[in-house]
RODO-2510 file (C-alpha; in nm, 4 decimals, decimal comma):
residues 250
     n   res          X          Y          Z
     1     x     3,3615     2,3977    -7,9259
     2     x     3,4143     2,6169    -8,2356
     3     x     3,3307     3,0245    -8,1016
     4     x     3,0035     3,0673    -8,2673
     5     x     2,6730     3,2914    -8,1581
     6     x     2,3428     3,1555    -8,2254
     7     x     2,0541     3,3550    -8,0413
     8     x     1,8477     3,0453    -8,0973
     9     x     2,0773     2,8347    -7,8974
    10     x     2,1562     3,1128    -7,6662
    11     x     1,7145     3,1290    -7,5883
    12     x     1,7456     2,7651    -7,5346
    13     x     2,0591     2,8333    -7,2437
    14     x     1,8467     3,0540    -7,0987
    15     x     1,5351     2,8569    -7,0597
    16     x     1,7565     2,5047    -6,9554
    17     x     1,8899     2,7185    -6,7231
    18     x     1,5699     2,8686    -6,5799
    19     x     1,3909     2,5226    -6,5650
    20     x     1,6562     2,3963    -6,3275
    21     x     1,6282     2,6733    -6,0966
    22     x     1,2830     2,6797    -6,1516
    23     x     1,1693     2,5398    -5,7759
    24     x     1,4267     2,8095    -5,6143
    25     x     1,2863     3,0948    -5,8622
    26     x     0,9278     3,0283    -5,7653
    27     x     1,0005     2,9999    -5,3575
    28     x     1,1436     3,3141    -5,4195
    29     x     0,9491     3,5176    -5,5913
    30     x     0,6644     3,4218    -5,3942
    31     x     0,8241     3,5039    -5,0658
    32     x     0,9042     3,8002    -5,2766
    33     x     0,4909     3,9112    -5,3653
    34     x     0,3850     3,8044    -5,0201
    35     x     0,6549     4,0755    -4,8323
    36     x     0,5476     4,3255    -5,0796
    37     x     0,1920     4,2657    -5,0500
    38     x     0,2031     4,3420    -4,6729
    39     x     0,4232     4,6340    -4,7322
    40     x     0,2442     4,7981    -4,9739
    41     x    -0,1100     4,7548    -4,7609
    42     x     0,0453     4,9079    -4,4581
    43     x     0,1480     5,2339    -4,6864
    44     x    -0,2135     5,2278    -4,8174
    45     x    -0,2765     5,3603    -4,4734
    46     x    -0,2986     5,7739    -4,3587
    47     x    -0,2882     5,9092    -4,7402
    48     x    -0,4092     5,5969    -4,9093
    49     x    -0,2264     5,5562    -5,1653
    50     x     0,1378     5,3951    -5,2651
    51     x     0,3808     5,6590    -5,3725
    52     x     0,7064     5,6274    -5,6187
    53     x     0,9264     5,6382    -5,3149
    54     x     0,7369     5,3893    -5,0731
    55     x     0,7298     5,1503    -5,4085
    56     x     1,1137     5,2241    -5,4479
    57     x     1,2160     5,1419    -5,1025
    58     x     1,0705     4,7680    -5,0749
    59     x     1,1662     4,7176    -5,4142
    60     x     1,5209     4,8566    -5,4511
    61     x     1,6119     4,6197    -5,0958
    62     x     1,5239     4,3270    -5,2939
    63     x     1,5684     4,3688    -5,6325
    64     x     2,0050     4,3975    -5,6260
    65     x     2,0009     4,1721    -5,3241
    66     x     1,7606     3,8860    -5,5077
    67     x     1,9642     3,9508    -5,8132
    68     x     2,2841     3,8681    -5,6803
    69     x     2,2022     3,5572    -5,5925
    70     x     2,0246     3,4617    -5,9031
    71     x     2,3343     3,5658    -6,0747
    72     x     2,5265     3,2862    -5,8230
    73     x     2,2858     3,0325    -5,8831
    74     x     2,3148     3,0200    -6,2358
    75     x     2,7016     2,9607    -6,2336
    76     x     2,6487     2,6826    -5,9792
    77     x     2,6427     2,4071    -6,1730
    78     x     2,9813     2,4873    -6,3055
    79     x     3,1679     2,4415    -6,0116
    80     x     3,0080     2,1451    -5,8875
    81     x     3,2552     1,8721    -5,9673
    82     x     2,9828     1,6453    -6,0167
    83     x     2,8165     1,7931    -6,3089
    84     x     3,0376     2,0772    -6,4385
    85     x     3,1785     1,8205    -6,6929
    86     x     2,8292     1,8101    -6,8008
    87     x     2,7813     2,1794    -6,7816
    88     x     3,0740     2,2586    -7,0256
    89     x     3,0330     1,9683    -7,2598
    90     x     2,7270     2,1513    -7,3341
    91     x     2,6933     2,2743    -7,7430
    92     x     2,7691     2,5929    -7,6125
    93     x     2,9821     2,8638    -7,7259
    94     x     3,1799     3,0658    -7,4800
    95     x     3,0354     3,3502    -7,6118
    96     x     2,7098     3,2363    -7,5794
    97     x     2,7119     3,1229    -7,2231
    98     x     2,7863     3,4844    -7,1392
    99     x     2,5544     3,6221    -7,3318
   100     x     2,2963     3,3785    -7,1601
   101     x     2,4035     3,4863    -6,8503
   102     x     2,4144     3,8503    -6,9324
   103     x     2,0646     3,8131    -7,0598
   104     x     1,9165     3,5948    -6,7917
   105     x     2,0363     3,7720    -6,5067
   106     x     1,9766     4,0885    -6,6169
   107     x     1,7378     4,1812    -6,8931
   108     x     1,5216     3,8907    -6,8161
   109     x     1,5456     3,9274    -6,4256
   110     x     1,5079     4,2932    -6,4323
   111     x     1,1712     4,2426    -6,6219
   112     x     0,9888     3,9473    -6,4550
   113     x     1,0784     4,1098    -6,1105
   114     x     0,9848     4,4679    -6,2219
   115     x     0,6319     4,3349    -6,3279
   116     x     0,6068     4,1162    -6,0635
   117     x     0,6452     4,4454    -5,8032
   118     x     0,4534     4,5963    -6,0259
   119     x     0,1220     4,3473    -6,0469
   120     x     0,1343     4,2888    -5,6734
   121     x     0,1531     4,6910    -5,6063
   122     x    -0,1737     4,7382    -5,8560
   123     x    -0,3511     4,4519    -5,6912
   124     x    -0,3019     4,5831    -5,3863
   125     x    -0,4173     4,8866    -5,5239
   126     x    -0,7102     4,7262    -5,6338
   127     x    -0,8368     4,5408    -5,3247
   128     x    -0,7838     4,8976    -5,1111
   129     x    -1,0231     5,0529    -5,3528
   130     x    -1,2672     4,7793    -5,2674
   131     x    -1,2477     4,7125    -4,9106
   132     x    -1,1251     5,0955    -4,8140
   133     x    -1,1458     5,4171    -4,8437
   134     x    -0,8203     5,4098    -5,1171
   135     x    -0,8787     5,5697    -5,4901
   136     x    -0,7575     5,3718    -5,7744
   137     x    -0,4644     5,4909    -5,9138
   138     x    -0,1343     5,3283    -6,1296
   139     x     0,0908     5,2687    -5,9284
   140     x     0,3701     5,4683    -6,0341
   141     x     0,7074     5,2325    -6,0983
   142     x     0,8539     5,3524    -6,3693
   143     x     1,0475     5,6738    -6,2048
   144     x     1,3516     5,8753    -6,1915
   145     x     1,4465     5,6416    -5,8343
   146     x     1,3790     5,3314    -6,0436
   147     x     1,5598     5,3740    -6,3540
   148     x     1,8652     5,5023    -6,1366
   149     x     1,8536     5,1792    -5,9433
   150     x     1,8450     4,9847    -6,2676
   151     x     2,1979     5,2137    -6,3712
   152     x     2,3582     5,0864    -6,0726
   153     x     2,2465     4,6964    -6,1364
   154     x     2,3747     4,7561    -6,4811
   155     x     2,6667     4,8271    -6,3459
   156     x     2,7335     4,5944    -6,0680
   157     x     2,5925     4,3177    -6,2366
   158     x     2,9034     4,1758    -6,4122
   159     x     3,1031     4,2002    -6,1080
   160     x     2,9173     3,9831    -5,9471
   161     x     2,8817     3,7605    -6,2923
   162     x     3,2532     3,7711    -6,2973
   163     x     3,3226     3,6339    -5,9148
   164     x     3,0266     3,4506    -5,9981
   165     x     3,2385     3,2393    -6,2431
   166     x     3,5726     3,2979    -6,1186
   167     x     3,5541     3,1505    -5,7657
   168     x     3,4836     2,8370    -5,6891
   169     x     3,4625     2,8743    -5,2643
   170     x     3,2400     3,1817    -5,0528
   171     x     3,2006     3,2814    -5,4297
   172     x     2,9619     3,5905    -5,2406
   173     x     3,2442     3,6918    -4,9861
   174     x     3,5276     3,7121    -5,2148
   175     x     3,3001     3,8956    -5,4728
   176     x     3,2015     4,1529    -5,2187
   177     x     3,5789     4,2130    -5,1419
   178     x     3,6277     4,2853    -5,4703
   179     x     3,3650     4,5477    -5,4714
   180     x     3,4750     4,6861    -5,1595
   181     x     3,8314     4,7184    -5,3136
   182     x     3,7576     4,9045    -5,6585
   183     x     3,5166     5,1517    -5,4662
   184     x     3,8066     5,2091    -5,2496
   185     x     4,0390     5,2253    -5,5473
   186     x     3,7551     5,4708    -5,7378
   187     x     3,7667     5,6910    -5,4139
   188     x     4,1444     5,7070    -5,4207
   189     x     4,1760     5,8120    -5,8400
   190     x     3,9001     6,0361    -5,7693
   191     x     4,1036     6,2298    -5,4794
   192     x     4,4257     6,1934    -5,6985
   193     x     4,2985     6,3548    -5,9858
   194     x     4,1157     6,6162    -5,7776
   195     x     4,4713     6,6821    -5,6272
   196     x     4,6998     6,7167    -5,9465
   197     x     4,3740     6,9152    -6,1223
   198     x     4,3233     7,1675    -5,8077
   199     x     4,6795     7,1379    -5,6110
   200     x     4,6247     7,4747    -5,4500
   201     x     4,3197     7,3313    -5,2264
   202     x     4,3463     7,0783    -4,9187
   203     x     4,0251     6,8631    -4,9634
   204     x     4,1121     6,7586    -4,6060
   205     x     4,1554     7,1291    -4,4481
   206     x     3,8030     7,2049    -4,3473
   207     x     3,8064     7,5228    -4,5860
   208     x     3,4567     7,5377    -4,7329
   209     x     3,6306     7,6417    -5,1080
   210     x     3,8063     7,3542    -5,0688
   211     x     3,4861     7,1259    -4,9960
   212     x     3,2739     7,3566    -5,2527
   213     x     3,5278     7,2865    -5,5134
   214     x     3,5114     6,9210    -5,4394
   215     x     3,1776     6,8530    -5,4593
   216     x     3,1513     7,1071    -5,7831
   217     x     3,4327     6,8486    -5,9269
   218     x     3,2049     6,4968    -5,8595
   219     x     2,9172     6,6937    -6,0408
   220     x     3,0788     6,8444    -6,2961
   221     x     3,2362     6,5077    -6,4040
   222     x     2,8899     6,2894    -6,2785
   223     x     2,8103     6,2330    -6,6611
   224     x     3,1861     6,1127    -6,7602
   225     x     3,2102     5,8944    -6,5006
   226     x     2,8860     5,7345    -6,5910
   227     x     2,9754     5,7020    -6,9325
   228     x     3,3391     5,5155    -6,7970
   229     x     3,1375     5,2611    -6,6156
   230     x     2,8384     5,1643    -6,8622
   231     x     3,0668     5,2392    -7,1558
   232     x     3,3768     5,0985    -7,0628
   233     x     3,3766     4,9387    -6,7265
   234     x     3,0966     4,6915    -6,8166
   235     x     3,2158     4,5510    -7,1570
   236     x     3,5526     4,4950    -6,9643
   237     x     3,3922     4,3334    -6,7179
   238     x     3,1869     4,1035    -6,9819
   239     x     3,5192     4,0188    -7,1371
   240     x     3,7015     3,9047    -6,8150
   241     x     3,4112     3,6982    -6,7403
   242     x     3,3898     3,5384    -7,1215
   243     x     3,8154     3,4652    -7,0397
   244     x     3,7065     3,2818    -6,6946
   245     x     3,4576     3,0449    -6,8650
   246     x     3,7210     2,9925    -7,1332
   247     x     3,9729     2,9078    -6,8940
   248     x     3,7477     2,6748    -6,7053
   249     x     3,6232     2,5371    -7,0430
   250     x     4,0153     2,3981    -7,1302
***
């Protein structure tokens, strides 16, 4: 098909795509509220109240983990040789597919499951007040914790979008390697350039200017790197995954 971008047609990928998983999204977001729901009323208990960081750490555990797998399950049908002759005969731009995908998986995902922890925290909040000796309050989501665990799915996201696409067998295994392997590779740039930038120091030696200097070096260059990945890194990333579907496409 002719490379064209329609956000009307791109809308109606999305919602095709969320109507077939629609009995899997449902399952899981229930399981989802009901684990929450239990969590959140046992941290009601002692100071009654939910804090940003016993919010954060039920949600951050499923929130990348849950989103992974969404981002799996909407690339299935394309490697099922059954229907993925369907799946790309689809009036669907390349372009477009990734940009449903992009969308789905993470602007749309990111906001159903945010409100979703969010709902089930307040009502929670709600029936303490109620039946116990817990003050209503907002339950407080939207803090420094969350927004940095939103960076990192930002990040990660079209990794996994990319193996996602690009692997037809243990699509989550191979993925993960992947990931494994460019942290690794990160890891190793990161002591190179700390080595030709600061030769006169063994990282390694145990001297604590050479550790001070170190860490000084990972903060000083925190905000580069950060720009790198959501600047650079992700639209790269994007790209290699609009090539894949391309490839698969001819």
């Amino acid at each position: 098909m002719m490379e064209q971008f329609n956000i009307k047609r791109i809308g109606s990928f999305i919602y095709r795509d969320i109507i077939l998983l629609k009995g899997a999204i449902l399952t899981t977001l229930s399981v989802a509220s009901a684990i929450f729901f239990i969590v959140f009323l046992f941290s009601l208990r002692g100071d009654h109240q939910i804090s940003s960081g016993e919010f954060m750490s039920i949600f951050g555990k499923f929130y990348i983990a849950l989103g992974v797998l969404f981002i799996f399950s909407t690339f299935k049908e394309a490697h099922n040789q059954k229907s993925n002759h369907l799946y790309f005969s689809l009036p669907v731009s390349s372009y477009e597919r990734i940009a449903a995908a992009w969308l789905s998986t993470f602007v749309v995902y990111t906001l159903v499951f945010s409100i979703l922890g969010f709902l089930v925290g307040q009502i929670t909040i709600i029936l303490g007040s109620m039946f116990s000796e817990t003050n209503f309050h907002l339950l407080p989501i939207f803090s420094e914790s969350y927004w940095q665990l939103v960076k990192v799915y930002f990040v990660i996201q079209p990794v996994f979008l990319y193996g996602a696409i690009a692997f037809n067998k243990n699509r989550v295994g191979k993925t993960l390697l992947v990931v494994v392997l460019l942290v690794f590779g990160l890891i190793v740039l990161n002591m190179m350039l700390f080595g030709m930038l600061n030769y006169g120091y063994d990282v390694f030696s145990g001297e604590g200017l050479a550790s001070e200097a170190f860490d000084k070096t990972g903060q000083d260059f925190s905000g580069m790197g950060k720009g790198f990945f959501m600047g650079i890194f992700v639209p790269l990333m994007l790209l290699a995954s609009y090539f894949k579907i391309v490839e698969k496409e001819v």
